[in-house]
C-alpha positions in Angstrom: -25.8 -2.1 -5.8 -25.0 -5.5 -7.6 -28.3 -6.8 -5.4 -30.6 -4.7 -7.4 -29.0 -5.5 -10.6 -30.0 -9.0 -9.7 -26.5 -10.4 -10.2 -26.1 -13.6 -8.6 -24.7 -14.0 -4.8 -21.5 -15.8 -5.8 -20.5 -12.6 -7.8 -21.4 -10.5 -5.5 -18.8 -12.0 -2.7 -16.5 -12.4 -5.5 -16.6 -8.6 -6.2 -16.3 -8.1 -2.0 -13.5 -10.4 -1.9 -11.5 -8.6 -4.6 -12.3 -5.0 -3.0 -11.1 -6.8 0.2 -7.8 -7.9 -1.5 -7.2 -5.0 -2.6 -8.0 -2.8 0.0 -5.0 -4.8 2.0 -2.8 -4.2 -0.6 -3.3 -0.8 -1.1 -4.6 0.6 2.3 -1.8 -1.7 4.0 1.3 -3.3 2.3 1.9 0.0 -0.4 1.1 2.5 2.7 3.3 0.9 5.3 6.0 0.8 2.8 5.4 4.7 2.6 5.4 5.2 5.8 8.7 3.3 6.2 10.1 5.6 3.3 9.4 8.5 5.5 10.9 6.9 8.7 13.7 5.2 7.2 14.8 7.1 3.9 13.6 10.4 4.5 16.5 11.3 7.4 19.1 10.1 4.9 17.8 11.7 1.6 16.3 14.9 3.0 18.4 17.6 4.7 17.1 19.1 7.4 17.2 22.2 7.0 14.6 25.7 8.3 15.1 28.4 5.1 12.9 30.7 4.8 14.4 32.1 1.6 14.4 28.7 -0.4 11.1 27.1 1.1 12.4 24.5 2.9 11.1 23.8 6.7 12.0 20.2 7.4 13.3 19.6 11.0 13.4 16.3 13.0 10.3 17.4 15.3 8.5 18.2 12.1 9.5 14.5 10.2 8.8 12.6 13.9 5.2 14.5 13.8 4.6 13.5 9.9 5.5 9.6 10.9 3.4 9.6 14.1 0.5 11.1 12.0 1.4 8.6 9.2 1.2 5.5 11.8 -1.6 6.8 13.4 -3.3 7.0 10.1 -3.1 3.3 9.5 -5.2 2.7 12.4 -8.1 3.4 10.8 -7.9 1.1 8.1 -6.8 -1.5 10.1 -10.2 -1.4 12.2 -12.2 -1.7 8.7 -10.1 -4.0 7.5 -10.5 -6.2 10.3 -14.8 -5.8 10.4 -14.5 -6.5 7.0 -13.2 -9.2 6.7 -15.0 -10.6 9.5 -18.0 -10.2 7.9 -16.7 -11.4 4.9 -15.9 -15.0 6.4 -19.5 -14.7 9.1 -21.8 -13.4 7.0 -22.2 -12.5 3.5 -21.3 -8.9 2.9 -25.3 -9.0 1.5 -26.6 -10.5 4.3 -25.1 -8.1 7.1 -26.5 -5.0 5.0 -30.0 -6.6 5.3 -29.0 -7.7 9.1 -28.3 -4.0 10.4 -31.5 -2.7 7.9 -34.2 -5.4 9.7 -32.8 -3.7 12.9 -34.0 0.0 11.7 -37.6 0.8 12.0 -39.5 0.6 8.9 -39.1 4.1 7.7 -35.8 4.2 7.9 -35.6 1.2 6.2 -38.2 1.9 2.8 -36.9 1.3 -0.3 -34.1 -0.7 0.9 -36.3 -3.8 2.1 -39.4 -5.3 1.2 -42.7 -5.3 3.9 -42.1 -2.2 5.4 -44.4 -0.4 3.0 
C-alpha cells in the first residue's frame, strides 16, 4: 500500500523490517513464554479439579491437550516467519509482490501492474 502512496523504497523495507521485528517478538518470544506459563506454572497454580457445581473442568489430559494445541500453534508462525524473512534478506518485500504478480496472467494481474491493460 506504501507503493501507491509513492513513498520511497528504503521506507518501505524500513516499515517490513519493523513489522518483521515485531512479529518475532510478539508471534514468538511473548507466545512461547505463554505457552511455558501453561506447561510450567499452570500444574502448580491451578488445581485440577472436574466440578460441575463450581465451573471448574481442568484435568491433566485436558492441560496436556491445551499445551500440544499451544505448540502446535506456533508452527504456523514459525513457517511465515521464516519466508518472511527470507524474502526480506533475497528480495525486497516489493519486489517479490511484483515477482509472484508478473507470474499471473494479465487479468488477474490488472490494476496491480502496468502493461497488462
Amino acid at each position: 500500500m506504501l507503493r501507491y502512496l509513492q513513498v520511497s523504497q528504503l521506507a518501505t523495507d524500513a516499515i517490513f523490517g519493523w513489522f518483521l521485528l515485531s512479529w518475532l517478538v510478539t508471534r514468538h518470544f511473548l507466545f512461547i513464554s505463554v505457552i511455558k506459563s501453561a506447561i510450567f506454572d499452570a500444574p502448580r497454580l491451578i488445581k485440577y479439579e472436574w466440578s460441575v457445581e463450581r465451573g471448574h473442568f481442568l484435568t491433566k489430559t485436558a492441560l496436556g491437550a491445551f499445551c500440544t494445541l499451544l505448540l502446535a500453534l506456533e508452527v504456523g508462525p514459525l513457517c511465515f516467519f521464516k519466508f518472511a524473512t527470507r524474502t526480506y534478506v533475497t528480495v525486497s518485500p516489493v519486489d517479490a509482490v511484483y515477482m509472484v504478480l508478473d507470474d499471473l496472467p494479465c487479468g488477474l494481474a490488472r490494476g496491480f501492474r502496468q502493461g497488462c491493460y
